[in-house]
C-alpha positions as CSV (number, residue, x, y, z in Angstrom):
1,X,-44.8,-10.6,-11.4
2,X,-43.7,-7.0,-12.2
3,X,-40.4,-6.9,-11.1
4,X,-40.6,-2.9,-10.0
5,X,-43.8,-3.9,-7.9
6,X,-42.0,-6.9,-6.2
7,X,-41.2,-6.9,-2.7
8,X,-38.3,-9.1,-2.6
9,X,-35.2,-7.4,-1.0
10,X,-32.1,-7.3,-2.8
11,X,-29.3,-8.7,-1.3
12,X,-27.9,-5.2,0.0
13,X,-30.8,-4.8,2.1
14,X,-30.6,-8.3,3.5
15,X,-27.0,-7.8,5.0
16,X,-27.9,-4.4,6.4
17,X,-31.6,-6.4,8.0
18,X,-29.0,-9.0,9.2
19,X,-26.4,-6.2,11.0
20,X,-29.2,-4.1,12.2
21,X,-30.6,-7.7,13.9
22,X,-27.4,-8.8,15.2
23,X,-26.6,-5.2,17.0
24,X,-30.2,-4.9,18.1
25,X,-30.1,-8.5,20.1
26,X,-26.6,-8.7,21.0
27,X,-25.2,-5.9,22.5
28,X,-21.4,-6.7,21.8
29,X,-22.4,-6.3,18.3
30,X,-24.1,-3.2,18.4
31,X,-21.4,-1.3,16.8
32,X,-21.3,-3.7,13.3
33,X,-25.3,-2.8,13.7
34,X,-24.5,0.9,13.0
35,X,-21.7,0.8,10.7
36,X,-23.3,1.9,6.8
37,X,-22.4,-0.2,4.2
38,X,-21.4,-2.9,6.5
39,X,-22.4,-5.5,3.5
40,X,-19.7,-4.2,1.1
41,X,-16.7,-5.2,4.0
42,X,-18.3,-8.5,4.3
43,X,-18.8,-9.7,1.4
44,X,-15.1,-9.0,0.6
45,X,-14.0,-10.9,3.1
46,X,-16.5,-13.7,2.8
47,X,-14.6,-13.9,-0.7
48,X,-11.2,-14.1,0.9
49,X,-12.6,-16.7,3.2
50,X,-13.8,-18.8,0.4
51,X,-10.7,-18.5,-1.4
52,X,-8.7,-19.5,1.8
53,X,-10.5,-22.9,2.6
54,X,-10.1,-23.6,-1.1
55,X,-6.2,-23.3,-1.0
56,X,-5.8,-24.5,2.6
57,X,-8.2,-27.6,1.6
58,X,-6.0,-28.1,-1.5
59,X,-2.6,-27.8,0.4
60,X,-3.8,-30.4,3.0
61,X,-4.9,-33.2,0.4
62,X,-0.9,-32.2,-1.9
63,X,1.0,-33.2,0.8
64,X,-1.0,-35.3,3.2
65,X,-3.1,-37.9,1.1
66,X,-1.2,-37.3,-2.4
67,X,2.9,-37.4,-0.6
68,X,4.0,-34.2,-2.1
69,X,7.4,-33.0,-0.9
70,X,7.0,-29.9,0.8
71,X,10.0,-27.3,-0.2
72,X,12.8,-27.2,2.1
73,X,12.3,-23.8,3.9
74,X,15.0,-21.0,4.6
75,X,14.5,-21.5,8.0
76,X,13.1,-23.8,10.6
77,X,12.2,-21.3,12.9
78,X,10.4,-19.0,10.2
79,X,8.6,-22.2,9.7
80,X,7.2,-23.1,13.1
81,X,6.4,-19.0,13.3
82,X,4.1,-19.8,10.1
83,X,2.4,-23.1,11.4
84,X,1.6,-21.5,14.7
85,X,-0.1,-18.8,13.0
86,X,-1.7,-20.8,10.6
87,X,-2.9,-23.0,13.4
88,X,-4.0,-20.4,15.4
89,X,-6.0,-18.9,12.7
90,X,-8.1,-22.5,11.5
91,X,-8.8,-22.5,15.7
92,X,-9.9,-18.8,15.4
93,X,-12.3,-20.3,11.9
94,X,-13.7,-23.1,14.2
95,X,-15.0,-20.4,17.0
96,X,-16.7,-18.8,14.2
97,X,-18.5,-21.4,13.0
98,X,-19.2,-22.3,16.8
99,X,-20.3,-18.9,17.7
100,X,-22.4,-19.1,14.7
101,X,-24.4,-22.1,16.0
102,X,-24.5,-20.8,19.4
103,X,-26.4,-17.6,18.0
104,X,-28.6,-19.6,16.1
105,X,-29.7,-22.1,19.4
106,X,-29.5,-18.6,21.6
107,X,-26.8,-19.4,24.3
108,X,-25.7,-16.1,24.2
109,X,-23.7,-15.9,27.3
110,X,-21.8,-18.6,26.1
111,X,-21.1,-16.9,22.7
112,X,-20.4,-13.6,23.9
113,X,-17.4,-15.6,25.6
114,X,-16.0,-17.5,22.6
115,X,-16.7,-13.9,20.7
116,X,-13.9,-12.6,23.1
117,X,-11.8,-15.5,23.0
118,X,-11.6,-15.4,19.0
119,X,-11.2,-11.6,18.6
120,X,-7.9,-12.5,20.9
121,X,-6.7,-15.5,18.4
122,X,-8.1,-13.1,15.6
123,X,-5.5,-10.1,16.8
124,X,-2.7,-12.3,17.2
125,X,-3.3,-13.6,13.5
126,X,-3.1,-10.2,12.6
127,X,-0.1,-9.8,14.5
128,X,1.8,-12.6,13.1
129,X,1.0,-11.9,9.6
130,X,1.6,-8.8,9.7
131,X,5.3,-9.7,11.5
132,X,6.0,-12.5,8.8
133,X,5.7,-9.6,5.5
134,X,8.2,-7.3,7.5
135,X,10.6,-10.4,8.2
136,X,10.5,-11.0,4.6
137,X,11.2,-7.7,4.1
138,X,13.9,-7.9,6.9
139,X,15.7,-10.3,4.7
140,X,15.4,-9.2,1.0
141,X,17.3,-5.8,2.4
142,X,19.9,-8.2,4.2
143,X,20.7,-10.4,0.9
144,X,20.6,-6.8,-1.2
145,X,23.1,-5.7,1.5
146,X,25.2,-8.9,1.1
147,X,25.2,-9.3,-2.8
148,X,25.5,-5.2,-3.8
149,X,27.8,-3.9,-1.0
150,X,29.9,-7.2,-0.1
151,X,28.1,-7.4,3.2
152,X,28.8,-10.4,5.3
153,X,25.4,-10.8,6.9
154,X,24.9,-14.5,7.7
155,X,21.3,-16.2,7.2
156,X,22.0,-18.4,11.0
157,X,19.2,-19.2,13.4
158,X,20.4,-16.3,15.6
159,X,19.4,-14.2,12.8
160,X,16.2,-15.2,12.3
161,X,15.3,-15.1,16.1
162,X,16.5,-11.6,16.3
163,X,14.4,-10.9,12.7
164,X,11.0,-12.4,14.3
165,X,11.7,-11.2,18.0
166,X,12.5,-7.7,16.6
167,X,9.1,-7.5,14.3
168,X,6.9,-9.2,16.4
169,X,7.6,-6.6,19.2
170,X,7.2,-3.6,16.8
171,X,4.1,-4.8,15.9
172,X,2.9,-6.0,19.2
173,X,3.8,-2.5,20.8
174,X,1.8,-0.7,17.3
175,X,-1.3,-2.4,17.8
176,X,-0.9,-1.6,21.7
177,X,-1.0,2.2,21.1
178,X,-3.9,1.9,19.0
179,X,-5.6,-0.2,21.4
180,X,-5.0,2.6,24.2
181,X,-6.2,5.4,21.4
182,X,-9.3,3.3,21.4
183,X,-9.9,3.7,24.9
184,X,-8.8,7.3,25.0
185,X,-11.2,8.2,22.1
186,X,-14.2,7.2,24.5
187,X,-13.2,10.3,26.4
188,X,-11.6,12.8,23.5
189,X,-12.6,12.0,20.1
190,X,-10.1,14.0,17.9
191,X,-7.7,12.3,19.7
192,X,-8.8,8.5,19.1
193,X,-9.0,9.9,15.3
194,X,-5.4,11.0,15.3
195,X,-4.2,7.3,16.7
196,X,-6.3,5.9,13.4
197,X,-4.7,7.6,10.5
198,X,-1.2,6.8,12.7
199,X,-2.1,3.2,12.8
200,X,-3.6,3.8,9.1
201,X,0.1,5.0,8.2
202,X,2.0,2.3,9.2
203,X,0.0,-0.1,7.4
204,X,0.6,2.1,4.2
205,X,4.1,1.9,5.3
206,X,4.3,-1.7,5.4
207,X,2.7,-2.1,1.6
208,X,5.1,0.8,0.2
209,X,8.1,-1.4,2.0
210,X,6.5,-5.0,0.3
211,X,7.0,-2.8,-3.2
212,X,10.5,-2.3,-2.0
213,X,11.6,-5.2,-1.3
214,X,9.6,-6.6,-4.2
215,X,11.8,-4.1,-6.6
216,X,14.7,-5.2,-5.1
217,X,14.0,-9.3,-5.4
218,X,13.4,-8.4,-9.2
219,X,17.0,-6.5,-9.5
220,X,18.7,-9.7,-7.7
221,X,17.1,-12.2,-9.9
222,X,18.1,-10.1,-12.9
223,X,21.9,-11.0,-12.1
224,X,22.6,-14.2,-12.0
225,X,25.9,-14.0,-9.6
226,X,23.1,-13.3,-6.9
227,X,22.8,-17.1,-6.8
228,X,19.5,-17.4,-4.7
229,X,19.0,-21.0,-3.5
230,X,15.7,-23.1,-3.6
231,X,14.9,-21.9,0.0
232,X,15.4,-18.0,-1.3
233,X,13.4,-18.6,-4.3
234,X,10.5,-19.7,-2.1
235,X,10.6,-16.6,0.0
236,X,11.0,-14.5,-3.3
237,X,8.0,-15.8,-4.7
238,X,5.9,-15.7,-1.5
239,X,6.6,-12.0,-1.5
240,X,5.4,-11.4,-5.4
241,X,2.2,-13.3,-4.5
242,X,1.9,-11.3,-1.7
243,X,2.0,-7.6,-3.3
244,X,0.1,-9.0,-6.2
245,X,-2.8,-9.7,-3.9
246,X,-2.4,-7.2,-2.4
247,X,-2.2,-4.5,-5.7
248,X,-5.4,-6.3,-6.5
249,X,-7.4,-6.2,-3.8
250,X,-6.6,-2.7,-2.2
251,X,-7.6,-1.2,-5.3
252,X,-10.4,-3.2,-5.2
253,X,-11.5,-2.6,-2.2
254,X,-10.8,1.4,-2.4
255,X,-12.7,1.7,-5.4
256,X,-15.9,0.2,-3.9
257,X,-15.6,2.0,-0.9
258,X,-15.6,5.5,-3.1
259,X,-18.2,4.5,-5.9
260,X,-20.6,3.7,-3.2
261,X,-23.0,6.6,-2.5
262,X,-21.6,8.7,0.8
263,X,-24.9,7.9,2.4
264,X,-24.5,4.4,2.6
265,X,-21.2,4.4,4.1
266,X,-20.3,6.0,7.0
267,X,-16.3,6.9,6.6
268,X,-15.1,4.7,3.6
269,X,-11.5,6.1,4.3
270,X,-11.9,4.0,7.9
271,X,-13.8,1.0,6.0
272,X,-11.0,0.6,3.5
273,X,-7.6,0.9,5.8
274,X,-9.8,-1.5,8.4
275,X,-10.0,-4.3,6.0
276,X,-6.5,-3.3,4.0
277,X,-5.3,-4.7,7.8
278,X,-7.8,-7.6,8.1
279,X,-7.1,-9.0,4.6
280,X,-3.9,-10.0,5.8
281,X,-5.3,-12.3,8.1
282,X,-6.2,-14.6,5.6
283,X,-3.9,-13.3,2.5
284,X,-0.5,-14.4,4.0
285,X,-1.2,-17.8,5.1
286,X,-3.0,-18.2,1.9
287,X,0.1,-17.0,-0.2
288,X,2.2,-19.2,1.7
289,X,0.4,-21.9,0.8
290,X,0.0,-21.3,-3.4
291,X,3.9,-21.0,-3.2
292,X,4.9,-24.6,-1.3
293,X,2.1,-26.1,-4.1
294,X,3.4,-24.2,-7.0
295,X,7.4,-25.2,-6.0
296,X,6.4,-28.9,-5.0
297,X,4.1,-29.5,-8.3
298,X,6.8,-28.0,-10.7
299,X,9.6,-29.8,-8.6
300,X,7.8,-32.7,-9.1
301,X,7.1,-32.7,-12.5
302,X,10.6,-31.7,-12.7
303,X,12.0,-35.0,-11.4
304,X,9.3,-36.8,-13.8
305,X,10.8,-35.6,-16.7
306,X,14.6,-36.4,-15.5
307,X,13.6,-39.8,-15.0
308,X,11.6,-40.6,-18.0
309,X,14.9,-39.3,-19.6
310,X,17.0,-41.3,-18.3
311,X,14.4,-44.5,-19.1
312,X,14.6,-43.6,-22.8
């Protein structure tokens, strides 16, 4: 068959077909349904998705089926903060998968409900993740504090509740005002524009303050009288990952967005900020997760070698 005669769809056509269906029949979709280039955002995230189950599926075998020691974390607070999210967001991966079936067997109703239900387990993913990088960041500027100007900043559990409480409240009270520019921009449109590029700006702010704190990790570890324990370590490297995702992916995801004809997406600007803020959904928790196997594997292999040592 000549291929310039065939009718087949490419696969761009498909995910558009698909959108246009799902905003056509199901009303709280309709707005996915009009976005252009729709398929681009998707597939990027469909990527990140993959790449998630792989490392959570991974994580879950190291340390329940194979006895791995998990590393001992800085904090046990920062630790339940990161297993509620993480929990929250596998819960928010079930719904998916559940609204995905109820779509397919047409119980609408019913999945427009659990639609609702997952965009609120979805947001306070977001939330959380976004909380955790800035309490990371929180804490390289306190042990810079301590080590360069003789601060006397203790690492207690009062600390850290102030840290998360603190964080969690900015963030809660930034996604709040965009929520209400939403609802204003229904009545004045230049004005639900302006509360975009403001929410747009502070997640630029949060990446330039993640290459901060990552410059200032890599001027610690350069001295060695900064005497970083285990715990630290782990943060330190769960903050590289994290920007090196991130310097990957942003770029990625902003060239694709501009090569991409203007025709065939309908503000690329919006598109990229939009899934700059989704990524971390997925990109924290997964980071979190390479770190505690890398540590625990090289630990481990660590000890190996001690004891075969002390064998021979």
């Amino acid at each position: 068959m000549d291929p310039e005669n065939s009718t087949a769809p490419n696969s761009s056509d498909v995910m558009s077909n698909i959108t246009e269906l799902a905003g056509t029949k199901y009303s709280y979709l309709e707005v996915f349904g009009k976005v252009k280039g729709i398929e681009y955002s998707l597939t990027i995230l469909l990527g990140l998705l993959v790449a998630y189950l792989i490392v959570t599926t991974t994580h879950f075998m190291i340390f329940r089926f194979w006895n791995y020691r998990k590393p001992t974390p800085v904090s046990p607070i920062l630790t339940v903060f990161y297993c509620v999210s993480e929990t929250i967001l596998l819960i928010s991966l079930v719904l998916i998968a559940i609204i995905a079936t109820l779509h397919f067997l047409h119980f609408d109703l019913l999945a427009l409900i659990l639609v609702y239900i997952a965009s609120g387990f979805i947001s306070a993913v977001q939330m959380m993740s976004e909380s955790y990088i800035l309490v990371l960041s929180a804490f390289c500027v306190t042990k810079y504090y301590n080590h360069f100007y003789s601060g006397a900043v203790t690492f207690s559990q009062n600390y850290w509740k102030a840290v998360i409480r603190i964080t969690f409240w900015l963030v809660i009270i930034k996604d709040f005002t965009f929520l209400i520019g939403l609802i204003l921009s229904r009545f004045l449109e230049n004005l639900g524009r302006d509360f975009f590029f403001i929410y747009s700006g502070f997640t630029l702010l949060v990446f330039m303050l993640l290459m901060l704190v990552t410059l200032l990790y890599t001027q610690m570890q350069c001295r060695s009288k900064a005497n970083l324990s285990s715990s630290e370590k782990l943060l330190c490297s769960q903050t590289y990952l994290i920007i090196f995702f991130k310097i990957v992916t942003i770029p990625a995801v902003f060239t694709i967005m501009m090569v991409v004809e203007s025709d065939k997406v309908s503000d690329p600007f919006i598109q990229f900020f939009t899934l700059a803020t989704i990524t971390d959904i997925m990109l924290v928790p997964m980071c979190i997760q390479l770190t505690d196997i890398i540590f625990s594997c090289a630990k481990r292999d660590y000890s190996v070698d001690i004891k075969m040592e002390e064998v021979a």
